[in-house]
C-alpha positions as CSV (number, residue, x, y, z in Angstrom):
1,X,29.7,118.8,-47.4
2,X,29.7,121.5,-49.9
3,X,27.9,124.6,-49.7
4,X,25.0,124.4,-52.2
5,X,24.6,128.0,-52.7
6,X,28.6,128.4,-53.3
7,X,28.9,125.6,-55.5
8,X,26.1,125.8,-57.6
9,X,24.9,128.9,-57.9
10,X,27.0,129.6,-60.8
11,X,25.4,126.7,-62.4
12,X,22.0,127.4,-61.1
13,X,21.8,130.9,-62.5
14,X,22.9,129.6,-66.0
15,X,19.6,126.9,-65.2
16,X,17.8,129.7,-64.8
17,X,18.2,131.8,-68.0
18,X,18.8,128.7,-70.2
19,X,14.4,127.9,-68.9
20,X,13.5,131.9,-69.4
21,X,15.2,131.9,-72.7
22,X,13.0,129.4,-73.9
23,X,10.3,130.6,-72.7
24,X,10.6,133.7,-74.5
25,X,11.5,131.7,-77.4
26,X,7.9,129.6,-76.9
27,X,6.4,132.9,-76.8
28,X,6.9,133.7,-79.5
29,X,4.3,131.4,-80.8
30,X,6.8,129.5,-83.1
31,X,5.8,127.0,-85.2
32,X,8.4,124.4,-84.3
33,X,7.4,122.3,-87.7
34,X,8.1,125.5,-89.5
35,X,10.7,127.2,-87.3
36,X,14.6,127.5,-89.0
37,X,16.5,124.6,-88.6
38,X,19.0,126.8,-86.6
39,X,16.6,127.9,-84.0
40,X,16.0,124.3,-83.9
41,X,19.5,123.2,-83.0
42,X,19.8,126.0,-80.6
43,X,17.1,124.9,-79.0
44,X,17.8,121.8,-78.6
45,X,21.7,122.7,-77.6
46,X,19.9,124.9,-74.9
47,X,17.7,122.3,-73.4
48,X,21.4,120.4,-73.6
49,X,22.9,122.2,-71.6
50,X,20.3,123.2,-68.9
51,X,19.9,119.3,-68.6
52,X,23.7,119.1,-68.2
53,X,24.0,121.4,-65.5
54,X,20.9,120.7,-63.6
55,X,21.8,116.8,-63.7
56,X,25.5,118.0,-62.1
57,X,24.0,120.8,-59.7
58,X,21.1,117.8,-58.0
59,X,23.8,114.3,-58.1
60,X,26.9,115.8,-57.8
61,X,27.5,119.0,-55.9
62,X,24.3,118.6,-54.2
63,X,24.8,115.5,-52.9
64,X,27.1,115.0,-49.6
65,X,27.8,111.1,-50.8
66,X,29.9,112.5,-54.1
67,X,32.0,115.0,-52.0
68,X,32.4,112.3,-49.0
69,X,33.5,109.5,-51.8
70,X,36.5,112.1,-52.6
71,X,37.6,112.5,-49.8
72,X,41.3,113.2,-49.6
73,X,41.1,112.1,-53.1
74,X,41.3,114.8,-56.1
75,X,38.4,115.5,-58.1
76,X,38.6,117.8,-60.8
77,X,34.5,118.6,-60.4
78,X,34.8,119.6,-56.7
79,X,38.5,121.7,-57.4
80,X,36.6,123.8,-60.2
81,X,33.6,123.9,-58.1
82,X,33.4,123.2,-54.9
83,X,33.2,125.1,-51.5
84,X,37.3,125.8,-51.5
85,X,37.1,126.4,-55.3
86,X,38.9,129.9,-55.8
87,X,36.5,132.3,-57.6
88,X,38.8,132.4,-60.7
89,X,38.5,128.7,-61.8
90,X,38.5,128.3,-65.4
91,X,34.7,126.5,-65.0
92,X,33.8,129.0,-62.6
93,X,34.8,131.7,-65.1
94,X,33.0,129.6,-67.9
95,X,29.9,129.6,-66.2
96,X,30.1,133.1,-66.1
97,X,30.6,133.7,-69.6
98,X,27.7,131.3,-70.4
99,X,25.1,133.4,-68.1
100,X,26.4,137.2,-69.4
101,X,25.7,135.7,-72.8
102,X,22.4,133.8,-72.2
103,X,21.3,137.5,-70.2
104,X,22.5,139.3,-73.3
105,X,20.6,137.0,-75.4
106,X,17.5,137.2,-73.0
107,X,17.5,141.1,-73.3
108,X,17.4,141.3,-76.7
109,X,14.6,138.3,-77.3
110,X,12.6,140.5,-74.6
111,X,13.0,143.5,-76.9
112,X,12.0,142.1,-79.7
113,X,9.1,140.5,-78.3
């Protein structure tokens, strides 16, 4: 079965950020009828994403039944991801990106709030 911490926490920290950057967002007491249509879409592309990677964190590297049905199979999901996943995989590395960026973003939002 596939560690959940190891697997996911790449993908669980970018969860993480993607709900406290819109939260400060919220905060901000933003009229969403009013609010820019690009804050808008980046909104929206945020919520995206943090349903995209919660949906694959819970049914897929969480769950014992995905890893077990590829067994001695390849699965591109579980060789980017999973528990014998080198650190360096180009979705790891991703993921990494994504949360220095979204921390970035989160920093300055906080500032400006």
């Amino acid at each position: 079965m596939a560690d959940p911490v190891g697997a996911g926490a790449g993908i669980v920290g970018v969860i993480g950020l993607a709900i406290q950057v819109t939260q400060v967002v919220v905060q901000f007491g933003m009229d969403w009828k009013k609010a820019p249509d690009d804050v808008k879409a980046f909104m929206a592309e945020l919520g995206a994403l943090k349903t995209v990677l919660s949906e694959t964190n819970t049914n897929i590297l969480l769950n014992a039944d995905f890893e077990a049905a590829f067994q001695d199979q390849p699965s591109v999901l579980l060789s980017q991801l999973g528990t014998s996943a080198p650190s360096t995989t180009d979705t790891k590395q991703l993921l990494a990106i994504c949360e220095r960026e979204l921390e970035s973003l989160l920093k300055e939002l906080k500032k400006r709030g």
